[in-house]
C-alpha positions as CSV (number, residue, x, y, z in Angstrom):
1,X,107.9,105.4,101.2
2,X,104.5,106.0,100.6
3,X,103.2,108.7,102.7
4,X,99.9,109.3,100.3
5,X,98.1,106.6,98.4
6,X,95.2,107.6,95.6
7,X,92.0,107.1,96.2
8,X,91.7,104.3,93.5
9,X,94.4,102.0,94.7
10,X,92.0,101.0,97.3
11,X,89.1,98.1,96.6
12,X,85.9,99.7,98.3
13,X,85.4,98.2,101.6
14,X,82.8,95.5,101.7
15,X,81.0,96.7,104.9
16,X,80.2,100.1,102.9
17,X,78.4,98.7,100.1
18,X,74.6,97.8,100.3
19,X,73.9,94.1,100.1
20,X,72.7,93.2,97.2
21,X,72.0,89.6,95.9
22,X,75.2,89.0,94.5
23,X,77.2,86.0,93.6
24,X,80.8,87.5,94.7
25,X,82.3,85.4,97.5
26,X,82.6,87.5,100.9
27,X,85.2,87.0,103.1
28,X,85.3,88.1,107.1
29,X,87.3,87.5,109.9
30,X,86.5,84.1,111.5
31,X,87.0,86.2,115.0
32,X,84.4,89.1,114.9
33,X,82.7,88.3,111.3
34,X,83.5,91.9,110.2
35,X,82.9,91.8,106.2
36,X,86.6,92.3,104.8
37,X,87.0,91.7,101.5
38,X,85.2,90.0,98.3
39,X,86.1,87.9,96.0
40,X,87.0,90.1,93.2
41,X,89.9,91.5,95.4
42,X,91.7,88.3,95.2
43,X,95.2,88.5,92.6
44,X,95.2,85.3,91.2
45,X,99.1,83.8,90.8
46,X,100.7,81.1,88.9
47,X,101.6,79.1,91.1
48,X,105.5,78.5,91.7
49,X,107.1,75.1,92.2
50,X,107.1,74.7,96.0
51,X,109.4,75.3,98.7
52,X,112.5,73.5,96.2
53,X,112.4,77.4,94.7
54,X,113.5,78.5,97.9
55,X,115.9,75.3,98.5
56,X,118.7,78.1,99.4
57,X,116.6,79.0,102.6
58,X,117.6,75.5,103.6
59,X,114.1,73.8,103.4
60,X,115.4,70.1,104.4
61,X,111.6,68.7,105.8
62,X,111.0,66.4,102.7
63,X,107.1,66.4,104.0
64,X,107.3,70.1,103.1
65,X,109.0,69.3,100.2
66,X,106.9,67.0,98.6
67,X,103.5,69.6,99.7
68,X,100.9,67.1,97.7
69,X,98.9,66.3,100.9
70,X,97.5,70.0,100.8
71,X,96.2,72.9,99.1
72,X,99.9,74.6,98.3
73,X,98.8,78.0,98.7
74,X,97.6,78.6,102.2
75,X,96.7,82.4,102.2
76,X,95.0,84.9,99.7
77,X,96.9,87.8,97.7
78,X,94.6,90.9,97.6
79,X,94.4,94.1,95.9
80,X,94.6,96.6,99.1
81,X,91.1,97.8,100.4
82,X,89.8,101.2,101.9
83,X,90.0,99.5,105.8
84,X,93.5,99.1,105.3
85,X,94.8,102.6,104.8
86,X,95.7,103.8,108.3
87,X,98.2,100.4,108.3
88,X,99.6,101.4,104.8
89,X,100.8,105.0,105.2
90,X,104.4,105.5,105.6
91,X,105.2,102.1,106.2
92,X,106.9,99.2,103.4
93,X,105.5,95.9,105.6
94,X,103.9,95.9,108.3
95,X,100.8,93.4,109.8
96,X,97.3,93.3,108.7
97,X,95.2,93.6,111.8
98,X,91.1,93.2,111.1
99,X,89.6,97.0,111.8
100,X,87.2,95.5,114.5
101,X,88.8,92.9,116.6
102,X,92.5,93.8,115.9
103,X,92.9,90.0,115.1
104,X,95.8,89.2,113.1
105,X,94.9,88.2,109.7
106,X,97.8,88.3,107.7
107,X,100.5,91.0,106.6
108,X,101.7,93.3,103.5
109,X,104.9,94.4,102.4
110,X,105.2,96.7,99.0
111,X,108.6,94.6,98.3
112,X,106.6,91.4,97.8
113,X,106.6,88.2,99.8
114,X,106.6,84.8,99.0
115,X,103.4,82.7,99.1
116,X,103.5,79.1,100.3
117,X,102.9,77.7,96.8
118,X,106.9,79.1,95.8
119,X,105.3,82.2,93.7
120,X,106.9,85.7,95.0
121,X,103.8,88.3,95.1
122,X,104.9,91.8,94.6
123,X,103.3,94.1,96.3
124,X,101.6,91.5,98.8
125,X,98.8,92.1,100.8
126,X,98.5,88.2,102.3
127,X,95.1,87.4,104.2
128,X,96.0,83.4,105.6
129,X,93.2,81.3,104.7
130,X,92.9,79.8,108.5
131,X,91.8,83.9,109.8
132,X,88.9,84.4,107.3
133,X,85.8,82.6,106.3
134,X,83.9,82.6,103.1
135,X,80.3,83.8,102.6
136,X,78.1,82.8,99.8
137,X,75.0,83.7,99.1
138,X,72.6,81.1,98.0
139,X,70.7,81.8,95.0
140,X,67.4,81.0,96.7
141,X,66.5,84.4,98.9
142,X,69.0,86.4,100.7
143,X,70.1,83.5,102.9
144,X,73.9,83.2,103.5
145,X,76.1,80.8,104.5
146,X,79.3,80.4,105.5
147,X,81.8,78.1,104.6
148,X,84.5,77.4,106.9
């Protein structure tokens, strides 16, 4: 079990960096808006051939099956960040809660999970899509917007 993590596993946390014009995508709760990760924290994945991968599991909704109605991956696989720590220590899995609101936004296990696509993740820290909200900024000022 991991009791003490390095310094460097963790992505700096987004709300402890100045804002600078920058074309990195920011991500925040869709609760409280508290700034949790950026773009550049997101582990990109091949993606895996669907639920049929996990046909053992006993999948039998053939809407579920067929999954071309919808984006197949529904949540985001990031490297771990600095706000996270306290939920890390000493535990294997556990629930990613945001630091502000305590809103759930997702979970992490060091063993891996499986993402919706059919791709195992190991280790997975998993944000769902539907808890967070995309910043950009525009290239015109400091003006953001948020995509939701």
């Amino acid at each position: 079990e991991p009791q003490d993590l390095p310094r460097e596993v963790f992505a700096v946390d987004p709300t402890t960096v100045c804002q600078t014009l920058n074309t990195e995508v920011l991500y925040r709760c869709r609760k409280c808006r508290r700034a949790l990760f950026r773009s550049s924290s997101i582990l990109s994945h091949t993606e895996g051939i669907g639920p049929t991968a996990f046909a053992h599991k006993r999948i039998t909704d053939s809407a579920r099956l067929s999954g071309n109605s919808q984006e197949k991956c529904t949540s985001y696989f990031i490297e771990p960040v600095q706000w996270m720590e306290p939920a890390l220590l000493g535990v294997m899995e556990g629930q990613l809660l945001c630091p502000k609101c305590t809103s759930k936004l997702g979970s992490f296990s060091w063993r891996g999970d499986q993402c919706s696509c059919g791709r195992w993740v190991t280790p997975a820290f998993q944000i769902h899509k539907s808890r967070v909200d995309e910043v950009r900024t525009l290239p015109v000022g400091n003006i953001q917007t948020a995509k939701t």
